[in-house]
Each structure stands twice: as structure tokens, then as C-alpha cells.
N, CA and C atoms as a LAMMPS dump frame, in Angstrom:
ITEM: TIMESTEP
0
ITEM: NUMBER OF ATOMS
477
ITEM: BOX BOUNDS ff ff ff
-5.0000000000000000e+02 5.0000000000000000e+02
-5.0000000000000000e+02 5.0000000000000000e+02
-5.0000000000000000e+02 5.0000000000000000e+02
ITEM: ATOMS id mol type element x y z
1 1 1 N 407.012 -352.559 -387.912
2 1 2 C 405.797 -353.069 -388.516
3 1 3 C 406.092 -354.118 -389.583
4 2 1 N 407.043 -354.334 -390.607
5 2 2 C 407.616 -354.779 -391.361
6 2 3 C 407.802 -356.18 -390.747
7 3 1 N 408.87 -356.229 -389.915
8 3 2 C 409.019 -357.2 -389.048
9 3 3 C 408.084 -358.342 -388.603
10 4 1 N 407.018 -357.211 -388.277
11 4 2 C 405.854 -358.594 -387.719
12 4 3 C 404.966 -358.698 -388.798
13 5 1 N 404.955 -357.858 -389.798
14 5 2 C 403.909 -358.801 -390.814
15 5 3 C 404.663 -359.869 -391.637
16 6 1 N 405.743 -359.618 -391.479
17 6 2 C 407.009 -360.647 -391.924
18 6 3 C 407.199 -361.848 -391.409
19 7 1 N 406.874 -361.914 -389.82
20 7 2 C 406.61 -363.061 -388.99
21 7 3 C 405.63 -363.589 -388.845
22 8 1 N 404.583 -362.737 -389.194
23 8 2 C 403.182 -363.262 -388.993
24 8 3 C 403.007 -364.084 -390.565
25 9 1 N 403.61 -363.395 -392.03
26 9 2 C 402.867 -364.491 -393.017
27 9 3 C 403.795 -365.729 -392.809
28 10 1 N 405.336 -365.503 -392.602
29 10 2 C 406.237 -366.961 -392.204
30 10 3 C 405.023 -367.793 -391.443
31 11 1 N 404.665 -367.518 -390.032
32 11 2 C 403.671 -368.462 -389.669
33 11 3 C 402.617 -368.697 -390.133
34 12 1 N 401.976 -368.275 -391.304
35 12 2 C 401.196 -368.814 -391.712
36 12 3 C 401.021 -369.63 -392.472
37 13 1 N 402.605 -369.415 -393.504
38 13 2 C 402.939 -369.943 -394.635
39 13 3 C 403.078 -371.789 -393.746
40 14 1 N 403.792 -371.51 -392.843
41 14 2 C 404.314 -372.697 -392.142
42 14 3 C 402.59 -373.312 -391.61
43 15 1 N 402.185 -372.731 -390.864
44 15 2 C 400.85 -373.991 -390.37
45 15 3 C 399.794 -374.109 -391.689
46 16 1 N 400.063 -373.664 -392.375
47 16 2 C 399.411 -373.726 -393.753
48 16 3 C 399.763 -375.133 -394.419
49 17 1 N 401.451 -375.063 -394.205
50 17 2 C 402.379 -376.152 -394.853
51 17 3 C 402.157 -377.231 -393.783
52 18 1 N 401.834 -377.534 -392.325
53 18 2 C 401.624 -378.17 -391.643
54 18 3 C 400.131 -378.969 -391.572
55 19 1 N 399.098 -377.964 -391.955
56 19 2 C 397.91 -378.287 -392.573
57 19 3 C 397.916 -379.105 -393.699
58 20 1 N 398.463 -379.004 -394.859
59 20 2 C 398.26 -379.617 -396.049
60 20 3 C 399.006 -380.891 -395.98
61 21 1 N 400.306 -380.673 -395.253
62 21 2 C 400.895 -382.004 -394.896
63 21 3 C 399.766 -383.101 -394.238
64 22 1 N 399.585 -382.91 -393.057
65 22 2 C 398.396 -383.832 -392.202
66 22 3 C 397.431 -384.113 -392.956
67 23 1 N 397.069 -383.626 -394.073
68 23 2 C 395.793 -383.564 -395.165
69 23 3 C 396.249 -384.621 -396.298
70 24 1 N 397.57 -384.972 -396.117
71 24 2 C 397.958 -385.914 -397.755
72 24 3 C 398.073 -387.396 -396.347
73 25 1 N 397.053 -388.15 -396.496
74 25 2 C 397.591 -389.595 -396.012
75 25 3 C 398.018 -390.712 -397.228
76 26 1 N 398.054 -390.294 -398.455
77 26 2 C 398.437 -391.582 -399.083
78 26 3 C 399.843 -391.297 -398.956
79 27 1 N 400.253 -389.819 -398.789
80 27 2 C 401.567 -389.781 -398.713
81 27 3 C 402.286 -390.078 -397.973
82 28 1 N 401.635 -390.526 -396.406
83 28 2 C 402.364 -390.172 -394.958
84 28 3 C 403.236 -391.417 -394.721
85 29 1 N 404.569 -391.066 -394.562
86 29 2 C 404.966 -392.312 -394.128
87 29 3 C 405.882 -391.853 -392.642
88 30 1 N 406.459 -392.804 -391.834
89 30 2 C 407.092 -392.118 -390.812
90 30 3 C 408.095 -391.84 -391.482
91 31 1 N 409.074 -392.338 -392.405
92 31 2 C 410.244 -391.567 -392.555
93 31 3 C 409.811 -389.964 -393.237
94 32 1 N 409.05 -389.937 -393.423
95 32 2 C 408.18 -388.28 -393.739
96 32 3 C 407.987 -387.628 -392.385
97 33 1 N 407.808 -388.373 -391.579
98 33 2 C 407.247 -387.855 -390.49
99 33 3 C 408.802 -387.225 -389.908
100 34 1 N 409.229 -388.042 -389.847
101 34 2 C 411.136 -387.773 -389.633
102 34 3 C 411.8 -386.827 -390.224
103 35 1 N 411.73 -386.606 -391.359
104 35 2 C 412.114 -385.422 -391.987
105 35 3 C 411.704 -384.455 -391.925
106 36 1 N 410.463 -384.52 -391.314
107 36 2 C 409.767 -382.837 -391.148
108 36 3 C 410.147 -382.769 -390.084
109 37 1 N 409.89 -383.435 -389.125
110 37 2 C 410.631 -383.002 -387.737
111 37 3 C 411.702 -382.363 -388.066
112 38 1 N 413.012 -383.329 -388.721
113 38 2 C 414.522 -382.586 -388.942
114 38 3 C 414.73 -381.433 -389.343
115 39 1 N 413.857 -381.439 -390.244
116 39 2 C 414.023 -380.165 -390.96
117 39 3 C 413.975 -379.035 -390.288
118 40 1 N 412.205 -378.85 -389.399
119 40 2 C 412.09 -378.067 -388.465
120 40 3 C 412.7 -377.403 -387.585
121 41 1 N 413.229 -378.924 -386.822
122 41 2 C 414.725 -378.988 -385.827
123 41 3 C 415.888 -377.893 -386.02
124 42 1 N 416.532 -378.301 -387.394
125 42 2 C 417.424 -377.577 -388.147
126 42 3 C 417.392 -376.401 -388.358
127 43 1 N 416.188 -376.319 -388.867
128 43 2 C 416.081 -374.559 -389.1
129 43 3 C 415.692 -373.507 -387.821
130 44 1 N 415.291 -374.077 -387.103
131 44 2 C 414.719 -373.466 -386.208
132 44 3 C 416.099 -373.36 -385.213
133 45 1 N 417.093 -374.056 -384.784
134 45 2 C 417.706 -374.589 -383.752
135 45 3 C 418.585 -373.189 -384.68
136 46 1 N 419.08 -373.478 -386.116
137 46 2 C 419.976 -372.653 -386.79
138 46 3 C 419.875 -371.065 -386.411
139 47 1 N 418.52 -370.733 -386.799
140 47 2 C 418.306 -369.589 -386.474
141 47 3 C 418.83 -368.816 -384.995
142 48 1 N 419.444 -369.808 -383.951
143 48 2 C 419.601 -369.57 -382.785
144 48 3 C 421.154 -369.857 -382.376
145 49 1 N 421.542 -370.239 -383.532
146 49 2 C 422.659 -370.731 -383.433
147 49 3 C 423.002 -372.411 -382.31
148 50 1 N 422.281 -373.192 -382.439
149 50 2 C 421.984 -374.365 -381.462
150 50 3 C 422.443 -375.352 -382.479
151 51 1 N 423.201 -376.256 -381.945
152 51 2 C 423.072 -377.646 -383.118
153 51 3 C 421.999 -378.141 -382.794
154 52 1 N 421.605 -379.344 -383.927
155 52 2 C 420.283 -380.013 -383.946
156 52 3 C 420.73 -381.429 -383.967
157 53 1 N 420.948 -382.002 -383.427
158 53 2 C 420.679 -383.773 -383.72
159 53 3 C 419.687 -384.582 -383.525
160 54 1 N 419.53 -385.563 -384.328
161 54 2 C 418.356 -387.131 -384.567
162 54 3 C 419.758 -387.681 -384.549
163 55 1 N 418.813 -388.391 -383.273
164 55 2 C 419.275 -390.164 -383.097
165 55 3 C 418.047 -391.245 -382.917
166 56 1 N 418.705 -392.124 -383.759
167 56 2 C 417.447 -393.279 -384.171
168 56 3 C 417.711 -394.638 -382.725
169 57 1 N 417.344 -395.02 -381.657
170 57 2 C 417.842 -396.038 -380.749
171 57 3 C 417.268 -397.351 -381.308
172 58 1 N 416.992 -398.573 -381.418
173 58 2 C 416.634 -398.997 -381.528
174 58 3 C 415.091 -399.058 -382.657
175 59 1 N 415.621 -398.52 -383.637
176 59 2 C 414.291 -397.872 -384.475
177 59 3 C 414.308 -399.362 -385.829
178 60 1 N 413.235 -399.967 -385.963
179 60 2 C 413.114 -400.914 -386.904
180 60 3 C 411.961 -399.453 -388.279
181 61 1 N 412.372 -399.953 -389.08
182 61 2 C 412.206 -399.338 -390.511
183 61 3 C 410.215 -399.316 -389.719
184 62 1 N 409.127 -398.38 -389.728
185 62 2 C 408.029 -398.445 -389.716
186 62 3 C 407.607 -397.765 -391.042
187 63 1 N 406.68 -398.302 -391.39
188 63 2 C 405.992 -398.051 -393.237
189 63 3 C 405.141 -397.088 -392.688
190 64 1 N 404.43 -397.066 -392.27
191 64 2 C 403.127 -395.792 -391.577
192 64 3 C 402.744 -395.773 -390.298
193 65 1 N 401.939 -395.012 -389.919
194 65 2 C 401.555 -394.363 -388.921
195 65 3 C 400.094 -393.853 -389.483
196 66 1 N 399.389 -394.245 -388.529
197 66 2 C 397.874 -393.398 -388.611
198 66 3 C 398.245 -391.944 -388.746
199 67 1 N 397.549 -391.607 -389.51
200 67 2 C 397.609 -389.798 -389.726
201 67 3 C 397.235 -389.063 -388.165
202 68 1 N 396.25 -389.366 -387.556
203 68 2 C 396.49 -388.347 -386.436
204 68 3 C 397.589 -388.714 -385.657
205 69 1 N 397.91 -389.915 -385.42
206 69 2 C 399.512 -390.345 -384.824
207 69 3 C 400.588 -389.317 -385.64
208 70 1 N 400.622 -389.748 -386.654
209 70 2 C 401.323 -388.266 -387.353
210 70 3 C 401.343 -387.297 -386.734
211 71 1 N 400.279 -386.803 -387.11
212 71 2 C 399.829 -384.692 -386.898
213 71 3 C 400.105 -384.763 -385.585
214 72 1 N 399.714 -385.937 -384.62
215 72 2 C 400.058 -385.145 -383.285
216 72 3 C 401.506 -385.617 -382.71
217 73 1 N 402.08 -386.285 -382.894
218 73 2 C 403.331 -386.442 -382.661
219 73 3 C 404.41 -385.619 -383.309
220 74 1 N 403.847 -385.123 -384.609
221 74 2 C 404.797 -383.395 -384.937
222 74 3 C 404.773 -382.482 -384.475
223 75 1 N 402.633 -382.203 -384.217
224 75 2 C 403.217 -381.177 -383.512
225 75 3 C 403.82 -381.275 -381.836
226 76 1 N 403.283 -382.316 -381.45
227 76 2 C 403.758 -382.217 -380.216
228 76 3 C 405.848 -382.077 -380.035
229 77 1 N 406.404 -382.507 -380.882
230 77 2 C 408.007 -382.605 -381.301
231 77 3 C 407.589 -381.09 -380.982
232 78 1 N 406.872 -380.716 -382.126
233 78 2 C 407.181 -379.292 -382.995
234 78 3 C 407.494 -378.128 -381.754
235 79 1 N 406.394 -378.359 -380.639
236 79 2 C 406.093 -377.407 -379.711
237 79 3 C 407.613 -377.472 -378.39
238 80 1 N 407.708 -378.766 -378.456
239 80 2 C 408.687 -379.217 -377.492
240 80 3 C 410.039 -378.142 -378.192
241 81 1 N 410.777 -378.485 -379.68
242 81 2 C 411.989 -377.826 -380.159
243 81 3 C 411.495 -376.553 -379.794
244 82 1 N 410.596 -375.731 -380.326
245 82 2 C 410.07 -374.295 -380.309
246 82 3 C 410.806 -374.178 -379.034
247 83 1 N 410.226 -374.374 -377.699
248 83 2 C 410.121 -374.102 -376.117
249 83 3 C 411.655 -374.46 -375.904
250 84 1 N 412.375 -375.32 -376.272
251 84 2 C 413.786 -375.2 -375.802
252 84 3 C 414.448 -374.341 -376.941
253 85 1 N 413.746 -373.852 -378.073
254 85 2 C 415.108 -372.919 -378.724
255 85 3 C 414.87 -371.496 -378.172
256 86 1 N 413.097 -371.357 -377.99
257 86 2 C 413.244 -369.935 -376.844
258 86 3 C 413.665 -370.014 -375.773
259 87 1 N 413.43 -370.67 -375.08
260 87 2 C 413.826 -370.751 -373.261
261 87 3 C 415.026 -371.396 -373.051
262 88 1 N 415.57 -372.212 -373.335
263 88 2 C 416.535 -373.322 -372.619
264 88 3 C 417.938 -372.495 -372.719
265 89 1 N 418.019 -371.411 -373.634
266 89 2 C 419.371 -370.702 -373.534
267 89 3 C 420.611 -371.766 -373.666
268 90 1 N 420.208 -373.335 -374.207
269 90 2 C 421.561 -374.255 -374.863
270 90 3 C 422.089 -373.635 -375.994
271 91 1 N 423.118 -374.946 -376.286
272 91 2 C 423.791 -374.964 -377.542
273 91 3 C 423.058 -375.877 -378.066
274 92 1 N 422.894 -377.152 -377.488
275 92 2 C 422.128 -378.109 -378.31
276 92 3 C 421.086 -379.017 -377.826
277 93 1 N 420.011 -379.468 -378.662
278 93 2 C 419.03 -379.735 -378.892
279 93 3 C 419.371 -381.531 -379.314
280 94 1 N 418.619 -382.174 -378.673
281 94 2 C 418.711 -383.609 -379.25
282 94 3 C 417.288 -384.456 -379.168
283 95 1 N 416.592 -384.789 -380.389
284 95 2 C 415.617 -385.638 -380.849
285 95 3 C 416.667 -386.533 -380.519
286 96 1 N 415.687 -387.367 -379.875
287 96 2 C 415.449 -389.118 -379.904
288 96 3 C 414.333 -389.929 -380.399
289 97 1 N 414.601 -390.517 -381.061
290 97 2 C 413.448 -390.989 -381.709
291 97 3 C 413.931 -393.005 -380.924
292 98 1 N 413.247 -393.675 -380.747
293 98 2 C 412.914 -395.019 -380.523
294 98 3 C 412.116 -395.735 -380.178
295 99 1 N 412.087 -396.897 -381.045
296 99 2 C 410.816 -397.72 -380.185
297 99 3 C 411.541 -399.246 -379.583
298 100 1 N 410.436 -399.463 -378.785
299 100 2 C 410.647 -400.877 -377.618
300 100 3 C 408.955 -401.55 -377.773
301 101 1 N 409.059 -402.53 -378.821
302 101 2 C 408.059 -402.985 -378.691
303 101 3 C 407.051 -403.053 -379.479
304 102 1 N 405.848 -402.711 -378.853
305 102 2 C 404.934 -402.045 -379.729
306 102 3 C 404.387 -400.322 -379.277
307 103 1 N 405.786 -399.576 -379.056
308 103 2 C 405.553 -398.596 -378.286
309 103 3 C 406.483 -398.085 -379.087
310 104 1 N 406.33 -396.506 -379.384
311 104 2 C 407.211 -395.612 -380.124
312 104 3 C 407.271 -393.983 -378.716
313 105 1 N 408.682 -393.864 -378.774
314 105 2 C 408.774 -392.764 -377.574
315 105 3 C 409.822 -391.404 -378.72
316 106 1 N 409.155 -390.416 -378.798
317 106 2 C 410.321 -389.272 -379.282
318 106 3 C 410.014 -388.224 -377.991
319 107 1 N 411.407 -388.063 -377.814
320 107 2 C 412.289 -387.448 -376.593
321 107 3 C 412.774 -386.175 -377.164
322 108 1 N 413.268 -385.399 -376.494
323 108 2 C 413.713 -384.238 -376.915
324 108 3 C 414.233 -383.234 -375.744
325 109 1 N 415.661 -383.318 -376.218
326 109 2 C 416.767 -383.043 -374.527
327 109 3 C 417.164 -381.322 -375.031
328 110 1 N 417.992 -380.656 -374.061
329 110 2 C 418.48 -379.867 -374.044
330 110 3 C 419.569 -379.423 -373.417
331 111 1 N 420.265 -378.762 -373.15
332 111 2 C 421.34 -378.756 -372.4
333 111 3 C 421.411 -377.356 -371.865
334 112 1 N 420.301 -376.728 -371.756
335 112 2 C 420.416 -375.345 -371.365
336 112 3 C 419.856 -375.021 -369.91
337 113 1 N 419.333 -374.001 -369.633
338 113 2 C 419.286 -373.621 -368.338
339 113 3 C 418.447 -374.383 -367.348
340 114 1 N 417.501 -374.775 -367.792
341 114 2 C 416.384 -375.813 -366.994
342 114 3 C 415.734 -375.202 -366.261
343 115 1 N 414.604 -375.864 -365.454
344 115 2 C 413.782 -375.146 -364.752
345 115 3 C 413.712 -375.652 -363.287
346 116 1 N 413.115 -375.366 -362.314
347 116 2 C 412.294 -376.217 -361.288
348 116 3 C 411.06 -376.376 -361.87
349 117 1 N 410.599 -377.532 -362.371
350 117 2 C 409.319 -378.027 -362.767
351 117 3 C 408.122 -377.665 -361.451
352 118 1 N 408.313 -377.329 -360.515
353 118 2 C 407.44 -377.445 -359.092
354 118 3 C 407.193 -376.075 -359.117
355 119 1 N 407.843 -375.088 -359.775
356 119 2 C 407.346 -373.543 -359.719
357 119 3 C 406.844 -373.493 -361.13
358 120 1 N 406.903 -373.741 -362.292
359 120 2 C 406.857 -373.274 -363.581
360 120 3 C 405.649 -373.535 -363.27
361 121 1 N 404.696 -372.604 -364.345
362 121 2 C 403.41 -372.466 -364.539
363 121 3 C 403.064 -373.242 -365.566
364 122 1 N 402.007 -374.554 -365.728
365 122 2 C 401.642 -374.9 -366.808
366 122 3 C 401 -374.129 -367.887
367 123 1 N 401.809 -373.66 -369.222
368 123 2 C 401.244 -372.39 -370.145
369 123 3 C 400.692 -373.406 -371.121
370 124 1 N 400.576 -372.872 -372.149
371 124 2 C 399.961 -373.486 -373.18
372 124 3 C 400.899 -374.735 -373.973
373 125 1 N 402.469 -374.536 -373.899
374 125 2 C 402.726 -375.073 -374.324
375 125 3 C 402.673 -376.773 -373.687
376 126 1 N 403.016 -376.452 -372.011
377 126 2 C 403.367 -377.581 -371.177
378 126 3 C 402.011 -378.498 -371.287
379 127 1 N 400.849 -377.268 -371.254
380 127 2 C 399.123 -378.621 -371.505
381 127 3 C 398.881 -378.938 -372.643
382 128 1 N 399.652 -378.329 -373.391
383 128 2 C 398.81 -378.671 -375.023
384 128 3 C 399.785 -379.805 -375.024
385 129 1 N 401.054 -380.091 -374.669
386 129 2 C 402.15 -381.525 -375
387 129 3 C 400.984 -382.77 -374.376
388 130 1 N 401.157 -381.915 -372.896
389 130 2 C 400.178 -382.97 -372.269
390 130 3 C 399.033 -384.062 -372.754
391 131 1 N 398.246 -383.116 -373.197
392 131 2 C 397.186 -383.255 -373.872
393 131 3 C 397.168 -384.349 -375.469
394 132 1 N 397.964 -383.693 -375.821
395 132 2 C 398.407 -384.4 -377.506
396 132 3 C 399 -385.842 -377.386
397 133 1 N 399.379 -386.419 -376.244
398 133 2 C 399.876 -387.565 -375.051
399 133 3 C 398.897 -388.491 -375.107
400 134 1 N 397.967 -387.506 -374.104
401 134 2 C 396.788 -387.823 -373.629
402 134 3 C 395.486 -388.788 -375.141
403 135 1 N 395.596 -387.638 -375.784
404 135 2 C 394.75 -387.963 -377.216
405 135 3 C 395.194 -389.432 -377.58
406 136 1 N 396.417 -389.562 -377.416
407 136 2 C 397.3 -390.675 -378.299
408 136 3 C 396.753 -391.766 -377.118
409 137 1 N 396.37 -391.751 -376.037
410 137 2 C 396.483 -392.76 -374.91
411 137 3 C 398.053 -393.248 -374.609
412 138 1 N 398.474 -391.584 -374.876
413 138 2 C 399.829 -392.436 -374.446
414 138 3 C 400.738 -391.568 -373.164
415 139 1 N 402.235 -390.982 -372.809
416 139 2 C 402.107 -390.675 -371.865
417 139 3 C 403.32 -389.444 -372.002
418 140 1 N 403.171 -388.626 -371.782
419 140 2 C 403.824 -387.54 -371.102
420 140 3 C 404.903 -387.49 -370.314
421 141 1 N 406.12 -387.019 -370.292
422 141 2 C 407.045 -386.714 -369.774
423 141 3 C 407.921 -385.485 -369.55
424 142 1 N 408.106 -384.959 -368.675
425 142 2 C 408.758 -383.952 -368.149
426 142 3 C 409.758 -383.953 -367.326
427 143 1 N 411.376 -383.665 -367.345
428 143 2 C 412.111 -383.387 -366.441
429 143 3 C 412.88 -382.664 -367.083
430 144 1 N 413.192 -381.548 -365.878
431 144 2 C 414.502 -380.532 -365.473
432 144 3 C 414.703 -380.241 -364.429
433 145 1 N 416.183 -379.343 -365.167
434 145 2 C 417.307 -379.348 -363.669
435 145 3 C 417.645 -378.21 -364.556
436 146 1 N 417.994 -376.946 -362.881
437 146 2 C 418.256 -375.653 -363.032
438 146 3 C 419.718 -376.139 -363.373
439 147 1 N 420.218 -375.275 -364.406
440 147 2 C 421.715 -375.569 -365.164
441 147 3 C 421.875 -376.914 -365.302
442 148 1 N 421.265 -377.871 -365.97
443 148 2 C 420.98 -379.119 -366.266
444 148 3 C 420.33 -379.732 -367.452
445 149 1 N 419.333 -378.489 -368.153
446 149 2 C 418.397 -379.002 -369.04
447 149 3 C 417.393 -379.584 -369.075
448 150 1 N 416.692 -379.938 -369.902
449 150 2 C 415.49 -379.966 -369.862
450 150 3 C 414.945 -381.337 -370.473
451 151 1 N 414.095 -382.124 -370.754
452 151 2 C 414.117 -383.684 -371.224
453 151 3 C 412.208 -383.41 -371.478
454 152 1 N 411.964 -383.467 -372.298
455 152 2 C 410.376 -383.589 -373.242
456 152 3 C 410.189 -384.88 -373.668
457 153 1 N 409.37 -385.866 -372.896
458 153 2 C 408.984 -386.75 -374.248
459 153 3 C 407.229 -387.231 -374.274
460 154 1 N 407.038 -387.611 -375.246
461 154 2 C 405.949 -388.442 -375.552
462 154 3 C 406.023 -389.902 -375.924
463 155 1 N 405.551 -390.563 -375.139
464 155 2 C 405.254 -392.285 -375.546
465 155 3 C 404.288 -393.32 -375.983
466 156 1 N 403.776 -393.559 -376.999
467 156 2 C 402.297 -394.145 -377.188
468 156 3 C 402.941 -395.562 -378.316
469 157 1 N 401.782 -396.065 -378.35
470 157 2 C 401.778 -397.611 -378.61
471 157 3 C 401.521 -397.397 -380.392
472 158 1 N 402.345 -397.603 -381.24
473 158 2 C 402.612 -397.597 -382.443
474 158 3 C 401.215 -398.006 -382.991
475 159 1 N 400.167 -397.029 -383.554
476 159 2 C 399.041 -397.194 -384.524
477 159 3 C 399.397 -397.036 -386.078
């Protein structure tokens, strides 16, 4: 019992802290946006014993981001790390962050067990990525390979 009221205020404390974040726009900048990802990444990947890496490809310095570009491009990261530190059974986890253009894409690989995408059931996590894509008018990506890993990204046009 201990346990889960223990897990349950951690998550609250956290979408609480995810709430108030999305709520400060004079503050928002993408390199904010970057660090919460990392952080997330880090701790979360740690807890599992997974390394965590950010790599920047082609990334020019961006000053802001519209706030819902924000909120939904974290959480959409957010949901993607979650789903490969439960499922993917890797060691490591790799954010990509880059843009080409006037287009910003964060990726997010794995190196663990993978799936057949053609049997997996779309759950909440696979439509809600979708979706948060979708919102952005931007686009969705999915591939895996059984003992291969897994590849998450989102791509939308820098607001």
C-alpha cells in the first residue's frame, strides 16, 4: 500500500510540475524545452539502469517555440522515453533532436526488443503520440524490428 501511494503522489507531484511548466510562457524557451526532456530521459532511463543520450543534428540555436508546440512535443518525447524504458527491455535510449529547414523532428531510438508493428495493438500510448502529431499538423512516425528496436518520432514545421 505504501508503495503505490508513493507512486501515485510522485505522479502527481510530476504532472503537477508538467502543468505549471506549460503555464509559464514568458519563461519557455526551447533550450528549456531540452532540458526537461533530458532530465526526464535521465532519470527515468536511470531508474532502469538504461543510458540516456541527446544528440543535437543539425540544430541552429531556436529562441522559442509556441507554448502548445512546447507542451506537446514534451509530452509526446515524454510518452515515447516512458514506452521504451517499460517495454523495449534495451540498454539504451537515444533522443535526437534536429531540424532541416523550417521543420523541427525529435526522434527517439532504442535498442531493445522491438515489435512487429502489424500485430501490436494501438493503446493509448501509440494514439495519443499520433494524435499530439496530428494537433501540431505535423507527422508521426513509427518503426520496429523484433530484436532490432524501436524508432519514435514526431515532425512539424517550427511555430
Amino acid at each position: 500500500s505504501l508503495e503505490i501511494i508513493e507512486k501515485s503522489a510522485h505522479d502527481l507531484t510530476t504532472n503537477l510540475s508538467d502543468l505549471v511548466w506549460a503555464l509559464k510562457p514568458k519563461e519557455e524557451s526551447f533550450e528549456k524545452l531540452l532540458e526537461r526532456i533530458e532530465q526526464y530521459g535521465m532519470e527515468l532511463s536511470a531508474a532502469r539502469n538504461i543510458s540516456f543520450v541527446v544528440s543535437r543534428n543539425g540544430l541552429v540555436v531556436i529562441k522559442e517555440l509556441s507554448i502548445d508546440m512546447c507542451h506537446q512535443v514534451y509530452l509526446f518525447v515524454k510518452e515515447a522515453i516512458n514506452n521504451a524504458v517499460k517495454y523495449s527491455d534495451g540498454s539504451l535510449i537515444e533522443l535526437l533532436v534536429k531540424e532541416e529547414g523550417e521543420m523541427l523532428e525529435f526522434s527517439i531510438r532504442d535498442n531493445g526488443r522491438g515489435f512487429d508493428i502489424t500485430t501490436i495493438k494501438n493503446g493509448n500510448g501509440i494514439g495519443t503520440m499520433s494524435k499530439r502529431a496530428a494537433d501540431l499538423e505535423g507527422k508521426f512516425f513509427l518503426d520496429s524490428k523484433i530484436n532490432q528496436g524501436t524508432l519514435v518520432s514526431i515532425r512539424c514545421k517550427i511555430t
